[in-house]
N, C-alpha and C positions, 0 to 999 in steps of 0.2 A: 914698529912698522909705520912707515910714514901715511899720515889719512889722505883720503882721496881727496879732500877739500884742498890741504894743503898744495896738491899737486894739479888742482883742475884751477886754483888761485893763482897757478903761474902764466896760466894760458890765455885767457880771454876773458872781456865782461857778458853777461848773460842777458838774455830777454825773455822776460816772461808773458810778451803780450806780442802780439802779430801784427802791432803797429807801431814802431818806432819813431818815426815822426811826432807823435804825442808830445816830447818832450823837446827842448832844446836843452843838450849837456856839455858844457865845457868849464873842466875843472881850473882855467885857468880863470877863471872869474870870481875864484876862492883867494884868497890870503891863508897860507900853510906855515906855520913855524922852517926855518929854517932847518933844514939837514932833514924832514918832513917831506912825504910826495903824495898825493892824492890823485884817485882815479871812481872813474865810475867803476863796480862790481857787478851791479843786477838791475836791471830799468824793467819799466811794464806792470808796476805792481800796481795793484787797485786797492790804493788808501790803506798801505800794511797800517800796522800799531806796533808790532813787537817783532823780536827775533831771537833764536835762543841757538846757540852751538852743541851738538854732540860731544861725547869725550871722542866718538870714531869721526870727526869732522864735520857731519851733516848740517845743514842747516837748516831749522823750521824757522817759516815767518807766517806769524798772523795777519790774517786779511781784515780790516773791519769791514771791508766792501761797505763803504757808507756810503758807497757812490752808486754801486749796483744791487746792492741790497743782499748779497750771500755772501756773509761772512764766511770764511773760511780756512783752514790751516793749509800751505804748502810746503815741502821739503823739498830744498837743491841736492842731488849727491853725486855723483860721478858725473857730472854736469847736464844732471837731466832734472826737470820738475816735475814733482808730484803733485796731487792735491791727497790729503791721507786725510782730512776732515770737514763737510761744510756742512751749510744750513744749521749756523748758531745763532741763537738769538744776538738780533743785532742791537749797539755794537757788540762785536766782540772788542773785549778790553785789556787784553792781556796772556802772557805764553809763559812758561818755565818746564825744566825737562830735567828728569830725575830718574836713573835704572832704567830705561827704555817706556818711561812713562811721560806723556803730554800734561800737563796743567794746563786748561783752555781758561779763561774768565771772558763770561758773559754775559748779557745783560740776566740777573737774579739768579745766576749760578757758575758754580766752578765745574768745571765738567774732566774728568781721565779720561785719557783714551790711552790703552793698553798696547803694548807693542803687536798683537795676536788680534789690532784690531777694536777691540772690546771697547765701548765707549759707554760711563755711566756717569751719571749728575750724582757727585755727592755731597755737593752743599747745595740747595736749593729755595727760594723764598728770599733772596735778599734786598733789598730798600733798594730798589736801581730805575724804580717809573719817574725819578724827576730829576734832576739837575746831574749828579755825579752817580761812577756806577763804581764798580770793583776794580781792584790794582792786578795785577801780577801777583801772582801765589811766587814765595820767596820758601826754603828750605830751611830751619832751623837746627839748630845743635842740638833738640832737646828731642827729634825722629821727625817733629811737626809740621805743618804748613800756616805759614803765615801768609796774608791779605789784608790790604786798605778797603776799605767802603766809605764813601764817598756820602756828604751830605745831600738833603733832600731839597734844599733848599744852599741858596748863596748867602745870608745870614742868620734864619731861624725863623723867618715867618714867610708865609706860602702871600704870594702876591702875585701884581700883573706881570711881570716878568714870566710867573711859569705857568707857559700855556699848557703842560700834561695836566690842569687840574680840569681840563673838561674830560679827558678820558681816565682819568684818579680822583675826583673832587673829596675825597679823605685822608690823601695823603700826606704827610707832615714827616718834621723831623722828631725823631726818639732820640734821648739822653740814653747814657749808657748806665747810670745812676741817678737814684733817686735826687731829682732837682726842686727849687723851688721859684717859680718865676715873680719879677716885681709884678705885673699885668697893666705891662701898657699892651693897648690897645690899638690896631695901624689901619686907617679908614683908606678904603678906596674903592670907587664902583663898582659895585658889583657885578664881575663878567658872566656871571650864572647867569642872569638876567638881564632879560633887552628892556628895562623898565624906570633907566636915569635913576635907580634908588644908588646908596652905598652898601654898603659892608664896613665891618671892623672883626678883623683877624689877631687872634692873639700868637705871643711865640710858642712853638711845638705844639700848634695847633689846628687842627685842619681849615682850611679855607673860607671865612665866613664862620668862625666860631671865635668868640672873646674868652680872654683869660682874667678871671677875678684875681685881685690883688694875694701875694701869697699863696697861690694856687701850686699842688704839688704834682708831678710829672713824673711819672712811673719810670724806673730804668728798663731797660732789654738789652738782650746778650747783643741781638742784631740791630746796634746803635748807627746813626749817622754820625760820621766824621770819627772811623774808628780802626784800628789795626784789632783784628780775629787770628785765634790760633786753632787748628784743628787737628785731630791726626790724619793719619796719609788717607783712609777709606773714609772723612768726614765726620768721624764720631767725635764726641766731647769739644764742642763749638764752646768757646768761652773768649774772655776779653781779655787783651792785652793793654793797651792803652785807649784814649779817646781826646776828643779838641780837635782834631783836625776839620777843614774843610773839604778837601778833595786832596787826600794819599795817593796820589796818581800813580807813583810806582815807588818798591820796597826790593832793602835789599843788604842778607848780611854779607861785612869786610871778612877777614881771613883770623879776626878778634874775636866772630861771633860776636859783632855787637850789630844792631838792626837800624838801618838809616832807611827816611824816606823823603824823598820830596811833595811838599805838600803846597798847593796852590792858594795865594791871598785872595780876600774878597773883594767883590766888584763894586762899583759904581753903579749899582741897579736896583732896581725892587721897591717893598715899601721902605725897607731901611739897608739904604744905598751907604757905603763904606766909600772913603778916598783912601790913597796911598797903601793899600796894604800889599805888603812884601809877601814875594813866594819865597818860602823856608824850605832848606834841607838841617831836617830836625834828627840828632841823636832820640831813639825811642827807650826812654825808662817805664818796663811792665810797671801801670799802674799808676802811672801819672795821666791828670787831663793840660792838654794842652795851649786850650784858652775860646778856642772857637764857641760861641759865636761872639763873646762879648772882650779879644784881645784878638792883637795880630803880631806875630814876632816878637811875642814876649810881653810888648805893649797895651793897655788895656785902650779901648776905642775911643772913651768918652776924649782923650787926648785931642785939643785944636786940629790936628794933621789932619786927623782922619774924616774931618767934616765936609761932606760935597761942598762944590763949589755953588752957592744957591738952594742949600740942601740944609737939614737940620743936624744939630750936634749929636751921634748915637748915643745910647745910653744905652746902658747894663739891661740885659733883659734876667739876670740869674742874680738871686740875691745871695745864694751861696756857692761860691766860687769855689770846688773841691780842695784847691791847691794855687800860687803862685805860678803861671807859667812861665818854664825855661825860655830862654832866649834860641835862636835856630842857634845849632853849630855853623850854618853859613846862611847868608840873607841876600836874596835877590830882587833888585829893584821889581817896584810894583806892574804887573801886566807884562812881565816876563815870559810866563806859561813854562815854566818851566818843567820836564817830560823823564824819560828815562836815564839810567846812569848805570856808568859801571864800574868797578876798581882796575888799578894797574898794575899786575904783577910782572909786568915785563920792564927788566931797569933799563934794559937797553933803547926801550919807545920812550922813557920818562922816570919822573923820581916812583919809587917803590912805594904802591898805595896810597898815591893820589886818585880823585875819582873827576873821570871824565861824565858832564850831565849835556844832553840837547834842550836846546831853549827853543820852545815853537815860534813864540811871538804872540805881540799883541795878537789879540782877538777885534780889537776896534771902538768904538762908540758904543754897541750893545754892554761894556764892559770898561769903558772907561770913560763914558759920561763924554765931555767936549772935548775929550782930546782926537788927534788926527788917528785915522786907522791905522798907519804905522809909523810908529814913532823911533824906528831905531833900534828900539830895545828890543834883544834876544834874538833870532835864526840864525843862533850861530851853536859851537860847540865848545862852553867854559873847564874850565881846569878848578878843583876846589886842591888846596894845600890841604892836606887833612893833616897835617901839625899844627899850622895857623888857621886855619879855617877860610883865608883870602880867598879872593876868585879874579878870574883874568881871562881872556878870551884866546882859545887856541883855534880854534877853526871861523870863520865869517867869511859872509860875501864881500868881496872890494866896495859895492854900493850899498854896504850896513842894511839893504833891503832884502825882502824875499825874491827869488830870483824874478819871476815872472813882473815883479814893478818895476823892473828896469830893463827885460827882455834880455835879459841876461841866463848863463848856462850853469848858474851853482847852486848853494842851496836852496829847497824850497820850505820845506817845515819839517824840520829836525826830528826826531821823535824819539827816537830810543839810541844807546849806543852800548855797543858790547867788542871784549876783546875776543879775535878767533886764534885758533890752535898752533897758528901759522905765527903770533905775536902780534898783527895786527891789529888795526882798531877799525872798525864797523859804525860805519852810520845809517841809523834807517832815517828816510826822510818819506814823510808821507805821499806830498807831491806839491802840485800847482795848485793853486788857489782859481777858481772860476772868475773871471774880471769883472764879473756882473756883482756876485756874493762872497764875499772873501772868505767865510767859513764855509766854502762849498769847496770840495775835492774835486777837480778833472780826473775822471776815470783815466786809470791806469799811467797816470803820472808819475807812481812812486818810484824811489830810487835808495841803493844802498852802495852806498862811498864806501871808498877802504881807503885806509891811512896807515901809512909805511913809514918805519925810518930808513933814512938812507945809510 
């Protein structure tokens, strides 16, 4: 029987806000591959994050509401919307759907919500008060649920950068195994105090505490910069891999094998990084990845990666678990790069390639003197998953986000999935406020559909 999406997909684009005006949309301000058509689907959203298809067509999307503050889950289905979830700890960060079950992530927990209604937290307590929070719960071959958790910090030591340490001042990043740090030590004014003194903060350390030389650092299951597996009701939390810095979103092929995108370091803090690449990395159980002391394979102390005006990083781990792999695909630095999905439709494209959304830079906070946007990324890249190449399928005509050019295409990419219909889906989160560029205008978001002709 044919789904109701697929048949409410031939008719009209939807609105999910009672002011449409919000937005200026005109897809012809996209660049589309040839024999390709694009259109707007659903406007009025407030700062989705995610979206996920039924097997019976429906569509949930997550709200972060980071604009309005109530996160919340909504369903499209016979062309009407619902809201079947709010009031989650904000952000909310992530959706997946499985037998008539939600996978919510939010800020320190994954929360179900049952088809009957039923809504329980079964993972709870996880490392999400500072910098990165939890990915998308992804469905494993093994009954499992897998999940990214996002580091506590941008390279390992708590600094000016992260202001959550006046309402955390304990909080730091954990290894996921027993480590052993060199102990340097990173001075910088002490924000605790209005009294012109310093501080000296060591790595995996809380804020304002030093690490002696060879000092050894307990592992925990609930590591920063880690892929977790659990079973479906949350029991038996354990580790799969670790090294990353923000697993922003996961996700296995049709190989059963587990890809994630994972975000490079910044330009910031007490030990500010240059050039680091976002990677979409093959996940092998049980390997570390490199974070905090390699990026893309490469270890930091490398010339590249020294700020411009900045000091050369060095190793903060004297013993490195493992060699890190190199990404199966590497994306220029301050890409942001966001959700993905595979293609099993050969008639939209070749078989099992992966379509990923690229936000875009973040700016200055994040890339030290370069311009707020530099070109790189809001667009929708193509990975060869035979060669691992990348190439740009979707972009705005002015390589910008739409709103810097007052133009009607995308704005900030965010997730992309294939619907029932063969289609491809893009969630974009929205407009950028012209004042603060990581700020969302309420109810700006928007979800493009991508056709072959």
């Amino acid at each position: 029987m044919k789904s109701n999406f697929v048949e409410n997909s031939k008719l009209k684009a939807y609105s999910h806000s009672s002011n449409d005006s919000i937005r200026y949309i005109n897809p012809l301000d996209i660049n589309i591959p040839s024999g390709h058509s694009i259109e707007n689907f659903v406007q009025g959203l407030d700062s989705p994050i995610g979206m996920v298809f039924t097997e019976e067509g429906d569509l949930y999307i997550a709200c972060s509401c980071m604009a309005s503050g109530n996160a919340m889950v909504i369903r499209l289905s016979d062309g009407r919307f619902d809201v079947i979830a709010e009031n989650f700890q904000v952000p909310l960060t992530g959706i997946n759907y499985l037998d008539g079950d939600l996978y919510v992530s939010h800020k320190g927990y994954i929360t179900v919500i049952h088809s009957n209604g039923t809504r329980i937290d079964i993972i709870a307590g996880l490392p999400c008060n500072g910098d990165f929070g939890t990915s998308n719960v992804a469905f494993g071959p093994d009954g499992k649920i897998y999940f990214g958790q996002g580091t506590v910090t941008n390279s390992g030591v708590v600094g000016p950068d992260n202001q959550w340490v006046f309402n955390h001042p304990f909080l730091h990043d954990l290894p996921a195994s027993d480590i052993v740090v060199n102990g340097q030590n990173y001075e910088t004014p002490n924000m605790l105090h209005d009294k012109g003194e310093s501080t000296y903060t060591g790595a995996f350390s809380p804020y304002g505490v030093p690490n002696k030389l060879n000092e050894i650092k307990k592992g925990y299951v609930k590591a920063s910069g880690s892929i977790l597996r659990a079973n479906r009701d949350g029991s038996n939390l354990e580790l799969v891999a670790w090294g990353f810095r923000n697993p922003i979103h996961i996700n296995f092929d049709r190989d059963f094998r587990l890809f994630v995108a994972n975000r490079g370091l910044d330009v910031r803090g007490s030990r500010p990084i240059a050039n680091a690449s976002d990677e979409f990395q093959l996940v092998t159980p049980g390997v570390w990845y490199g974070w905090p002391d390699y990026s893309a394979g490469e270890p930091v102390t490398l010339p590249k990666f020294k700020p411009e005006g900045g000091q050369q990083p060095e190793f903060l781990l004297t013993n490195h678990p493992n060699v890190p792999p190199r990404p199966y695909s590497e994306f220029p630095p301050h890409t942001t790069i966001t959700g993905f999905d595979f293609n099993y439709n050969s008639n939209f494209g070749t078989y099992g390639d992966v379509y990923i959304s690229l936000f875009g830079s973040l700016g200055p906070m994040t890339m030290g003197r370069s311009a707020p946007y530099d070109g790189i990324g809001y667009n929708i890249s193509k990975i060869d998953m035979k060669t691992g190449n990348i190439i740009t399928f979707i972009n705005n005509r002015s390589g910008l986000p739409a709103n810097e050019k007052r133009g009607g295409g995308l704005g900030r990419p965010l997730d992309v999935a294939f619907g029932p219909d063969g289609a491809m889906y893009i969630l974009d989160m929205g407009m950028n406020d012209p004042l603060f560029m990581n700020r969302i205008v309420p109810n700006s978001g928007v979800i493009w559909r991508v056709s072959k002709l």
